[in-house]
C-alpha positions as a printed NumPy array, in Angstrom:
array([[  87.325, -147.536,  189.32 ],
       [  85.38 , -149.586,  191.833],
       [  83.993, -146.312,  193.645],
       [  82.816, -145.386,  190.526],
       [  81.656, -148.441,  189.58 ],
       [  79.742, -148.745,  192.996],
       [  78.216, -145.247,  192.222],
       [  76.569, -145.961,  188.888],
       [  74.868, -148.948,  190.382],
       [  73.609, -146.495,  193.252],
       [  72.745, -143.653,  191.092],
       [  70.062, -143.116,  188.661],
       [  68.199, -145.985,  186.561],
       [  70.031, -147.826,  184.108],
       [  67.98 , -148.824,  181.486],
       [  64.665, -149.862,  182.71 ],
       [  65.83 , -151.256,  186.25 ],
       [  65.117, -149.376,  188.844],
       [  66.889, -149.254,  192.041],
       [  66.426, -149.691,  195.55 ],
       [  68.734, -146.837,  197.054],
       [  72.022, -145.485,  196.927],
       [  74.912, -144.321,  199.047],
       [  72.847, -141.677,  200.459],
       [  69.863, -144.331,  201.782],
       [  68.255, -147.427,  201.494],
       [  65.047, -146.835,  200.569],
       [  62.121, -149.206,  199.93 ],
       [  61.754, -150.352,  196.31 ],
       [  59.893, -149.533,  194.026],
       [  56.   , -149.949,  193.632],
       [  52.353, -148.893,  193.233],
       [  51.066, -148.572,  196.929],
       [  47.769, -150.066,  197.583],
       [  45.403, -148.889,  200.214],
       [  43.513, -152.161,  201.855],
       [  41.546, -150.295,  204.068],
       [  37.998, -148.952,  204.308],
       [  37.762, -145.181,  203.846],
       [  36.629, -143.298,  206.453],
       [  33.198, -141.793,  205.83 ],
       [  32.195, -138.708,  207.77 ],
       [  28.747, -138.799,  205.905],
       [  25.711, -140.86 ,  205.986],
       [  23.581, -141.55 ,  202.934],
       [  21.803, -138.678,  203.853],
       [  24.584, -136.326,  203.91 ],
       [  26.138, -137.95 ,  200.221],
       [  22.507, -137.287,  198.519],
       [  22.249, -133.848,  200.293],
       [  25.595, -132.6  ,  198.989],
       [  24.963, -134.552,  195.384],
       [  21.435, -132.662,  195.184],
       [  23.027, -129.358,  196.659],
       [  25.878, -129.747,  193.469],
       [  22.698, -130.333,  190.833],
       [  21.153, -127.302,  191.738],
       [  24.064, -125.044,  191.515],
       [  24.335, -127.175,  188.099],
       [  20.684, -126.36 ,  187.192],
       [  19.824, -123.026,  188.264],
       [  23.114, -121.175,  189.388],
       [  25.338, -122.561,  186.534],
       [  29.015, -122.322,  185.734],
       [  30.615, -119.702,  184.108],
       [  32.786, -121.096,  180.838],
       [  35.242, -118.254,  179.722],
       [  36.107, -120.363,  176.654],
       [  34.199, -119.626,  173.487],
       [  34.814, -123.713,  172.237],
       [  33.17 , -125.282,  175.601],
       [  30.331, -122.63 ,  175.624],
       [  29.598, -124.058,  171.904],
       [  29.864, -127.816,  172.204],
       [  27.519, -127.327,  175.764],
       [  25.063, -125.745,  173.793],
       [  25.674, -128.565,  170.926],
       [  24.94 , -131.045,  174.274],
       [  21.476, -129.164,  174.618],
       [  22.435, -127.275,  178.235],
       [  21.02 , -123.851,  178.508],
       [  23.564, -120.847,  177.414],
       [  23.347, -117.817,  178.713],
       [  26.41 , -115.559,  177.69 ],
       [  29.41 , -117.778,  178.955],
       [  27.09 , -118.638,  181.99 ],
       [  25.999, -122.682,  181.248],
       [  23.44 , -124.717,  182.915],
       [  23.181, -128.182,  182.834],
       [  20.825, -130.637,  184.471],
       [  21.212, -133.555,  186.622],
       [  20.656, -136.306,  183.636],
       [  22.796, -134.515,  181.446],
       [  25.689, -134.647,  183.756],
       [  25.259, -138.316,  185.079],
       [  24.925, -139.428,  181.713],
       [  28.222, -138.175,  180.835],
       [  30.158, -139.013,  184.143],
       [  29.374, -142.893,  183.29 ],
       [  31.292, -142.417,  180.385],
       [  34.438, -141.765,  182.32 ],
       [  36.451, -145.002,  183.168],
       [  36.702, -146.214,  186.997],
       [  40.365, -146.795,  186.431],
       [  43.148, -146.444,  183.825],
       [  46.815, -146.499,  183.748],
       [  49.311, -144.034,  182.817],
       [  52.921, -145.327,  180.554],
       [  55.672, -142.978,  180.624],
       [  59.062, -143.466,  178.057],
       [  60.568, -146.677,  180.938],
       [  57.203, -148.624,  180.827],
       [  58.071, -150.267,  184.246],
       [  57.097, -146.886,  185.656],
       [  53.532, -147.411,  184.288],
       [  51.572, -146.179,  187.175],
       [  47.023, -147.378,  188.014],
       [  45.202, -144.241,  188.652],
       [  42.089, -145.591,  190.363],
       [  40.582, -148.775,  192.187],
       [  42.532, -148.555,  195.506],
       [  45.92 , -147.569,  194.073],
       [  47.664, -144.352,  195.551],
       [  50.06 , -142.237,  194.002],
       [  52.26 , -139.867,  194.959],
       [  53.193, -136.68 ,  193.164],
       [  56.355, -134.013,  194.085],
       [  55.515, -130.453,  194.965],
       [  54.423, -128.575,  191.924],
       [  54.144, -124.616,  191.461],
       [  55.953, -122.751,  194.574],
       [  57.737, -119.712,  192.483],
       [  60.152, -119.536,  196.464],
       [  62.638, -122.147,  197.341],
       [  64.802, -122.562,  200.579],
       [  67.217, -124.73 ,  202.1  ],
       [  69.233, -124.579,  205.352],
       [  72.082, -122.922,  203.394],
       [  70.369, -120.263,  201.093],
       [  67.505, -119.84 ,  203.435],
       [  64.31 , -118.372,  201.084],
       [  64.658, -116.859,  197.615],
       [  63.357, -117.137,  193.897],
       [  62.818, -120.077,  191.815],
       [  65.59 , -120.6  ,  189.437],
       [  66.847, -123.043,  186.733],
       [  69.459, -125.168,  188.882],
       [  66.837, -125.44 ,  191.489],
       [  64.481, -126.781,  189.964],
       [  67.012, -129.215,  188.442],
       [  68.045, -130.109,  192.066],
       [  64.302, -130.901,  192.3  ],
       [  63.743, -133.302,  188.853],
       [  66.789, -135.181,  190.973],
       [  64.877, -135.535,  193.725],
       [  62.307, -136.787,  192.34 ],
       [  63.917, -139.355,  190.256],
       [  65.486, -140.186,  193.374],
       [  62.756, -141.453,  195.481],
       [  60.458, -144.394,  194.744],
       [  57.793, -142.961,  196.534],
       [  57.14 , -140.748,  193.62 ],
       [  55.665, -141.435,  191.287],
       [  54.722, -138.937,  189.179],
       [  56.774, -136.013,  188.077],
       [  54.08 , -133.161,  187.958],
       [  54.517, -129.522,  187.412],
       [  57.828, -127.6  ,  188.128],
       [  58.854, -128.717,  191.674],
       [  59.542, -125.041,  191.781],
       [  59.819, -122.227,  188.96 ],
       [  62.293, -121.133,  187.224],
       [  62.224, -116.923,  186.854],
       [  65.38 , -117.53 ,  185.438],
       [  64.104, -118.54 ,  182.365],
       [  62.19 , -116.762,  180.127],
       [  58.182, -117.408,  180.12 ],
       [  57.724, -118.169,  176.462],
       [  60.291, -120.806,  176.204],
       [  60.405, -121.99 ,  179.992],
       [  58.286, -124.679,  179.295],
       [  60.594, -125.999,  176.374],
       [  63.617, -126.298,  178.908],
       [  61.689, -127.361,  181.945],
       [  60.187, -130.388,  180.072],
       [  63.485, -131.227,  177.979],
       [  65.001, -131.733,  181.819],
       [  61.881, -133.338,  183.16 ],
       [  62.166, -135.912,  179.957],
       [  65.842, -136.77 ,  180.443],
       [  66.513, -136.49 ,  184.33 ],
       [  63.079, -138.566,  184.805],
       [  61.627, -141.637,  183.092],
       [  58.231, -141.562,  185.263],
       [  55.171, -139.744,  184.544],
       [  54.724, -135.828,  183.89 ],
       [  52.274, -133.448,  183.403],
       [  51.728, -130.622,  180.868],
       [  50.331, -127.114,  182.512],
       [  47.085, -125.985,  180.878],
       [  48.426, -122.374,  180.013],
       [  48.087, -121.84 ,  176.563],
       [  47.543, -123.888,  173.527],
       [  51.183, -123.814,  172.615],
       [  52.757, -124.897,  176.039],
       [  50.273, -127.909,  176.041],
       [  51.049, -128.917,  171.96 ],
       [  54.652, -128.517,  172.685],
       [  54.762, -131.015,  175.848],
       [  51.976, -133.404,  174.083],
       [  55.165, -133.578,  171.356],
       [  58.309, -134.094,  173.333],
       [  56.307, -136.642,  175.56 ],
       [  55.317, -138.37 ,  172.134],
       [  59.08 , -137.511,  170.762],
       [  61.073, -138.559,  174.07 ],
       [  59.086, -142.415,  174.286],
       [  59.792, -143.128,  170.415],
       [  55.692, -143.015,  169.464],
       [  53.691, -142.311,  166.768],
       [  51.275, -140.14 ,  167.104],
       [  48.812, -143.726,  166.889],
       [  50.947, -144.922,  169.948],
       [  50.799, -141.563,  171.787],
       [  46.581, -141.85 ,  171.095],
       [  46.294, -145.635,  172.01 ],
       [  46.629, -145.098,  175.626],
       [  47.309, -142.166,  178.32 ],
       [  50.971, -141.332,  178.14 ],
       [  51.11 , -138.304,  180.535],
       [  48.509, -135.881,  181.759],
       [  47.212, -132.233,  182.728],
       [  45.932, -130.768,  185.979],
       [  43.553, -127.728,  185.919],
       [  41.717, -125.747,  188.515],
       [  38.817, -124.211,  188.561],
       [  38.659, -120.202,  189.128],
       [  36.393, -120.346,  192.575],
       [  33.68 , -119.569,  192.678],
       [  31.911, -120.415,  189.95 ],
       [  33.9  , -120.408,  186.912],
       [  36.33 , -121.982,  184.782],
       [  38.782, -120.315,  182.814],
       [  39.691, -120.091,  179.164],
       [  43.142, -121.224,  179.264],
       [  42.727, -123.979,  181.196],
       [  39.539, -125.406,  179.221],
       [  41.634, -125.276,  176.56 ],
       [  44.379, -127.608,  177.519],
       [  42.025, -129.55 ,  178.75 ],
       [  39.887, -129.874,  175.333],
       [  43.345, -130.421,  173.795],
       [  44.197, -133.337,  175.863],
       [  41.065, -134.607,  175.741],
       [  40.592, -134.795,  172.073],
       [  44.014, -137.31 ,  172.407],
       [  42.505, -139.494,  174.794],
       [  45.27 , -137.805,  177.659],
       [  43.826, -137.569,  181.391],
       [  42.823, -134.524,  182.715],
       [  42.513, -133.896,  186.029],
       [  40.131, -131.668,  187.247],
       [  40.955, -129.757,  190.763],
       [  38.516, -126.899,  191.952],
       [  39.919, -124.542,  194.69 ],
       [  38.092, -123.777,  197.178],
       [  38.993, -121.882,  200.161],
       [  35.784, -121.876,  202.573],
       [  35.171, -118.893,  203.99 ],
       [  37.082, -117.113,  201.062],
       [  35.895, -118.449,  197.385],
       [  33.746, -120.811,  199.024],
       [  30.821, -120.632,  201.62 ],
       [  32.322, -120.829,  205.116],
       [  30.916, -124.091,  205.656],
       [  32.634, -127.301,  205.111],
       [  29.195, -128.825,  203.595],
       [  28.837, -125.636,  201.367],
       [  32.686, -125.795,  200.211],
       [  32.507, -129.371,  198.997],
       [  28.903, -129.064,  197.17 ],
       [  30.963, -125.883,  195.967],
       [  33.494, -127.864,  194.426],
       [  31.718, -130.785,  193.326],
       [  29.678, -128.818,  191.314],
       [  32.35 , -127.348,  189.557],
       [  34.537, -130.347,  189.059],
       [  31.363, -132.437,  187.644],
       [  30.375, -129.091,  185.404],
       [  34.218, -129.886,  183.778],
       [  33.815, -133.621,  183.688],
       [  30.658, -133.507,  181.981],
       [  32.234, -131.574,  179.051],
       [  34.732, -133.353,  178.219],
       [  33.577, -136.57 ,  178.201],
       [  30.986, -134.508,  175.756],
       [  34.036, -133.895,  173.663],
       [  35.871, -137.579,  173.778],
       [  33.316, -139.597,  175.331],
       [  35.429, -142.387,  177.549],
       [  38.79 , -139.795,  178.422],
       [  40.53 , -140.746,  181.424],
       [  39.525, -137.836,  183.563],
       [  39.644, -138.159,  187.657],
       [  38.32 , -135.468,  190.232],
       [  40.16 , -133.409,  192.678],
       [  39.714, -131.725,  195.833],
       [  41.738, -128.408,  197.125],
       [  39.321, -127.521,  199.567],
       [  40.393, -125.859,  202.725],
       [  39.66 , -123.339,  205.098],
       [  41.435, -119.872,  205.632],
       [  42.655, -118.323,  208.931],
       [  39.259, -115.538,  209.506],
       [  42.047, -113.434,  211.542],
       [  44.316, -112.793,  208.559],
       [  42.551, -113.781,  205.421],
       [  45.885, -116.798,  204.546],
       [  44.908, -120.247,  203.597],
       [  45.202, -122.97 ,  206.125],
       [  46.383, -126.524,  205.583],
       [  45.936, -129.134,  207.379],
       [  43.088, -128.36 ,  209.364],
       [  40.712, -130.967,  210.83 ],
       [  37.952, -129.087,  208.414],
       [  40.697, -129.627,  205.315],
       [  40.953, -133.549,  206.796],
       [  37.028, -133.666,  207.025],
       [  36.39 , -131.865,  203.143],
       [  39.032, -134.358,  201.799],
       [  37.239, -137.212,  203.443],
       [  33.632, -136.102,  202.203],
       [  34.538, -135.45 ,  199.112],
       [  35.825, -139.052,  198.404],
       [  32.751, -140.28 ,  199.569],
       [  31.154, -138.345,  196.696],
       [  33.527, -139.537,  194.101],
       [  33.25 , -142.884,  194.817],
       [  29.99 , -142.448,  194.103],
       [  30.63 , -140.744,  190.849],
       [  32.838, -144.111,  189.852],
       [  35.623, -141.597,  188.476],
       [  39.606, -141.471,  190.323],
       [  40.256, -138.963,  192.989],
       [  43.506, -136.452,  193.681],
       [  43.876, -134.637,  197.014],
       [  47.335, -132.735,  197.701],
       [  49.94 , -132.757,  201.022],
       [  49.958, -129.733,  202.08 ],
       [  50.729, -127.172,  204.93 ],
       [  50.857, -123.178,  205.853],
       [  54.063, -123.864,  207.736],
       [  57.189, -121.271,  206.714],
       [  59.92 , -123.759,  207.612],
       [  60.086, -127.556,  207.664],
       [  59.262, -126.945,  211.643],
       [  56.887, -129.626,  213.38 ],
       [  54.143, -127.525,  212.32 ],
       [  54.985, -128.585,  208.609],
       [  55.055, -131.967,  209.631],
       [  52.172, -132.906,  211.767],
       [  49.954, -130.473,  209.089],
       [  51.595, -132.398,  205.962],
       [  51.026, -135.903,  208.016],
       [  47.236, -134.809,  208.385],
       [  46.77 , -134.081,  204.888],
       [  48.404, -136.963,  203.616],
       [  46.15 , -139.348,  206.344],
       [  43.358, -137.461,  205.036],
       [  44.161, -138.624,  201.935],
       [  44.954, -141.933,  202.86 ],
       [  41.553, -141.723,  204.704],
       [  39.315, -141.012,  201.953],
       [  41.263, -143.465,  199.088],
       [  42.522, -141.001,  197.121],
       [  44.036, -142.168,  194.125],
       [  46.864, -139.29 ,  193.175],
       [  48.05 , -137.145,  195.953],
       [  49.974, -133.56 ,  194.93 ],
       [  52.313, -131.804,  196.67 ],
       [  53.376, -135.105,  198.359],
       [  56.812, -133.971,  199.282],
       [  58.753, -131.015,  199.471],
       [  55.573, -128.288,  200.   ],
       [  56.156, -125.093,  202.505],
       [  54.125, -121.449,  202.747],
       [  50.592, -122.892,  201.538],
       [  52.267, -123.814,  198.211],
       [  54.867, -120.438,  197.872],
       [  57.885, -122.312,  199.013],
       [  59.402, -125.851,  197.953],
       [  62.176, -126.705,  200.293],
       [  64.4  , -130.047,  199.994],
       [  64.682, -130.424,  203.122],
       [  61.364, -130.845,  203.48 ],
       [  60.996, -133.204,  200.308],
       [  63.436, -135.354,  202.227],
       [  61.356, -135.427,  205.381],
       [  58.29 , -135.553,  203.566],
       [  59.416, -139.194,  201.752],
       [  59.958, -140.58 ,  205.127],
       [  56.292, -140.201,  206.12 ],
       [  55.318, -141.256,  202.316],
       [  57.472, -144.474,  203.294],
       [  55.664, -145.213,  206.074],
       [  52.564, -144.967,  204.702],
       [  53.519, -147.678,  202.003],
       [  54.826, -150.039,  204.695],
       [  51.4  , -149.455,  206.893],
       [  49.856, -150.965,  203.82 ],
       [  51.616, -153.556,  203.095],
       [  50.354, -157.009,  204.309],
       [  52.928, -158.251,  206.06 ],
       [  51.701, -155.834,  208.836],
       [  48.394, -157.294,  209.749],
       [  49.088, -160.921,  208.535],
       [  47.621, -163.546,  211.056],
       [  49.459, -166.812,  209.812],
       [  50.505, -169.753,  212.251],
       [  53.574, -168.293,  211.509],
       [  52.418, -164.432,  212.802],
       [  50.489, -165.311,  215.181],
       [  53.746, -167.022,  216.961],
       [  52.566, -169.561,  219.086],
       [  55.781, -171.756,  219.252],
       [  57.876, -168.437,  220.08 ],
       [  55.828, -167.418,  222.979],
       [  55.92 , -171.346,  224.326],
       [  59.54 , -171.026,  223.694],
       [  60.596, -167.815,  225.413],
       [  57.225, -168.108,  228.21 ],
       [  57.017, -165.763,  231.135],
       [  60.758, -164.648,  232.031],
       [  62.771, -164.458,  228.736],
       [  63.006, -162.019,  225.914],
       [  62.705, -162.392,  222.472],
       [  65.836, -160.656,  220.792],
       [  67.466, -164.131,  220.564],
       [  64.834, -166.946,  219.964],
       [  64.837, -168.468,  216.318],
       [  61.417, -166.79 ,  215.608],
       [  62.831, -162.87 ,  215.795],
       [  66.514, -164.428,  214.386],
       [  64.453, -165.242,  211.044],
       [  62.666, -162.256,  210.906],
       [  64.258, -159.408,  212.333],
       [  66.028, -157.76 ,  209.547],
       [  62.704, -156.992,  207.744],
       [  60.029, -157.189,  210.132],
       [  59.809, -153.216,  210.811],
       [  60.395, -150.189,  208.714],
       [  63.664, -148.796,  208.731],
       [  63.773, -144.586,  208.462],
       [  65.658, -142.492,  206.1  ],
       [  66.273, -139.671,  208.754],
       [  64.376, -140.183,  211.903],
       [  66.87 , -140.918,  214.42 ],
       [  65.502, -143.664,  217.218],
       [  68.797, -143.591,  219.132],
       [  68.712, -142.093,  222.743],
       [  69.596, -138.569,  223.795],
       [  73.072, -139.252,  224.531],
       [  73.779, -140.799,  221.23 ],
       [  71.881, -138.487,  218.979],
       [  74.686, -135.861,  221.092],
       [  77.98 , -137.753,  220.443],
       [  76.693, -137.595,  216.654],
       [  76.732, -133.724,  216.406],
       [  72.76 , -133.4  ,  218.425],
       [  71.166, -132.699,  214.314],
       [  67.798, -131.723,  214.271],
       [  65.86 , -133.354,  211.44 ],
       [  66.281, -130.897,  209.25 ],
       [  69.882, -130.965,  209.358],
       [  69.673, -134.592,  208.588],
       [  67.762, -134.046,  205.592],
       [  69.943, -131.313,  204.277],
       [  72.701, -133.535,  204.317],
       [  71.08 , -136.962,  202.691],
       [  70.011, -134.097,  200.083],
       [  73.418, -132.748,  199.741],
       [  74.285, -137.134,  199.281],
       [  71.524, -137.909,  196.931],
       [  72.861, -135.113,  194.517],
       [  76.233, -135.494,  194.79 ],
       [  75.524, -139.478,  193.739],
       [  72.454, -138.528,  191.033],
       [  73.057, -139.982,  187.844],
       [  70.263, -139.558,  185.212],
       [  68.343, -142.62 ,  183.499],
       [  69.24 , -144.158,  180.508],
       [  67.71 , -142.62 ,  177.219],
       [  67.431, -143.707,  173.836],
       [  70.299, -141.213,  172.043],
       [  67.704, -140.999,  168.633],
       [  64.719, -139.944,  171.009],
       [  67.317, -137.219,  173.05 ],
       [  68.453, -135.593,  169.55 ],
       [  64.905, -135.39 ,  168.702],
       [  63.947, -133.928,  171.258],
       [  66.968, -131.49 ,  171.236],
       [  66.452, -130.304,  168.257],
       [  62.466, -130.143,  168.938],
       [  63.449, -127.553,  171.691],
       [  66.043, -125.562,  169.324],
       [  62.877, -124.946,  166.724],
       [  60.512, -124.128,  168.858],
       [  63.022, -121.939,  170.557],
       [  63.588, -120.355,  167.636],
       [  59.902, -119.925,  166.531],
       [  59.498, -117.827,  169.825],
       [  57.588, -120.375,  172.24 ],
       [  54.539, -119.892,  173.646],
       [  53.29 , -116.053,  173.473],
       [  53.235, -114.002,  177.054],
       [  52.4  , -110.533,  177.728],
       [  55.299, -109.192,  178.471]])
């Protein structure tokens, strides 16, 4: 009874508490990362206007293709010039709607103490989302399934680094496309109190999700409206176009005051011009062409602006990740968001096959990147592998460790200059031939004064032998293999998990969403 006991406490969430770690680690708690430092700006004024004129033009005399019959109409309601689905819009037009958008706004999930700030200097941290390939040390590479992406929701309950529970950590063939959505939210809802997403594929999938967020928090449909409760992601179809399905989901979230983020993807030297400079103007155009509509449509939605703009290898045609051009577009494009006043997502990404050290170090660049340019919501934070075709725990695991760090490099005690830190007394004390393991100073301190990993492994050759000479991977495999073994899911109202039950069981029964096949 006390092992069990002592396993509940370490497990999921009870109630609305949330914990600090379990048997498998001891993580850090808990929190809404803030970034104190100055973003790095690649760009002079110049360079800002010169991309911001270089987007207006495309705007006014290129255009974006809108291949939804609803957006073509309310952009010709907003005056911009329609030519088939092709729409043009001018520079005032745009910037008039932009300023609509809020700077900041927060997000509340069903456990409002995982209420997350999307803007300002907050960062946020999102699991992988999309890859239809896992693999793990034991099963090596194969299809997305059901229990997979269960293993995933876990995961990401797991770790407070993450904070937002975004797409499908990886999907599920298993189930069947018109009613995946139904079961892959229902698990989301109940295996995760944080924040989740709804993908823009269809009217249907986005109505449903809108519902069993609304259903699964106990709201009205006033409540759900009164502030942002969960949120979309779309992409732009590079170059030059945006898509019907995902303008619709969009609209739809819109119209309920829900954020929508908008994320073109552009590959330079593929969908994009082969210049960084071109790529971003590229992208901004088409992420501000998005913007401007729907704050048309629901003047004042929480929208923010993304960046997936990268570079591919010119030898084989594959995206790269990574790259010191993907760290330099990330960079310039928050310089150009800032001055559009609106939140920012980048992603952490990589090409690598394997979590290898070429996943790491191109995953740690992307992630810098982001921390370089003050992104607000970063994707594919953990777990990402194959340029977004694989999601491996493994690397999920290895991923939160550098995610961890980057929450303790911004936290003050770091570069605090008190009497205190600065240590005067302590130097006196130990002067020119001692050591400071044993004065009072480091006796105080010493049990919190540096981050402690999750699976690096400081010890010395010899030691990291005696204990079996793991790789990192190996170590991550096993605190995986821990972390599910201990999982227990967050409390949920029993009235809001019936609900949403039988939700699922009618919808199920009314066919889902419609496919093709």
């Amino acid at each position: 009874m006390e092992e069990q006991s002592r396993r509940r406490r370490a497990g999921g969430h009870s109630g609305n508490r949330i914990r600090a770690g379990g048997a498998a680690i001891n993580q850090m708690p808990w929190r809404i990362p803030v970034n104190p430092d100055r973003p790095t700006e690649p760009l002079d004024e110049d360079g800002v206007q010169a991309i911001h004129n270089g987007a207006m033009r495309i705007l006014r005399d290129i255009g974006i293709e809108f291949l939804n019959p609803e957006a073509v109409e309310h952009l010709r309601k907003a005056g911009c010039k329609v030519t088939g689905t092709n729409i043009r819009m001018d520079e005032d037009f745009v910037m008039e709607m932009i300023a609509r958008a809020p700077q900041q706004f927060t997000i509340t999930p069903r456990n409002p103490e995982r209420e997350v700030i999307m803007g300002g200097k907050h960062m946020l941290f999102v699991n992988v989302s999309s890859p239809p390939n896992s693999w793990d040390l034991e099963r090596g590479k194969r299809s997305g399934d059901f229990e997979t992406f269960k293993e995933f929701m876990k995961l990401t309950q797991y770790f407070n680094c993450i904070h937002i529970a975004g797409g499908y950590p990886v999907e599920p063939i298993d189930i069947h496309a018109s009613v995946r959505h139904l079961d892959c939210l229902y698990e989301k809802l109940t295996i995760t109190d944080k924040v989740c997403h709804a993908y823009s594929l269809g009217a249907e999938r986005v109505e449903d999700v809108m519902e069993m967020v609304r259903i699964a928090g106990g709201l009205s449909e006033e409540e759900f409206q009164a502030k942002p409760r969960m949120y979309t992601n779309i992409n732009s179809v590079s170059p030059l176009k945006h898509d019907y399905p995902m303008l619709d989901g969009a609209m739809r979230l819109a119209k309920r005051r829900q954020p929508v983020v908008i994320t073109p993807f552009t590959l330079a030297g593929a969908m994009a011009p082969v210049t960084m400079a071109g790529a971003v103007t590229l992208s901004i155009a088409e992420g501000l062409a998005a913007a401007a509509l729907l704050q048309y449509i629901s003047p004042g939605c929480p929208i923010a602006l993304g960046t997936f703009t990268s570079n591919v290898d010119m030898k084989s045609g594959a995206p790269a990740f990574g790259t010191p051009e993907y760290m330099r577009a990330t960079q310039m494009t928050g310089q150009l968001v800032r001055r559009y006043k609106l939140p920012m997502r980048a992603s952490g990404v990589c090409a690598a096959n394997i979590p290898d050290g070429q996943a790491m170090w191109e995953t740690s660049n992307s992630l810098w990147s982001a921390v370089q340019s003050q992104t607000n919501m970063v994707y594919h934070s953990a777990g990402w592998l194959e340029g977004g075709l694989i999601a491996s725990p493994e690397k999920f695991i290895m991923d939160c460790e550098v995610l961890q760090m980057i929450q303790r490099y911004f936290e003050a005690s770091t570069y605090a200059t008190t009497e205190d830190d600065i240590a005067i007394d302590a130097i006196r004390e130990v002067g020119p031939s001692g050591h400071y393991f044993g004065c009072q100073h480091t006796q105080e301190r010493y049990t919190t004064a540096f981050y402690q990993p999750i699976v690096s492994d400081w010890r010395n050759f010899e030691a990291w032998q005696i204990d079996g000479s793991l790789w990192t991977a190996e170590r991550a495999h096993r605190i995986y293999k821990q972390i599910l073994a201990e999982f227990e899911p967050p409390e949920m109202n029993g009235d809001h998990r019936e609900e949403l039950r039988q939700f699922v069981a009618r919808r199920k029964q009314e066919g889902g969403a419609p496919t093709d096949f």
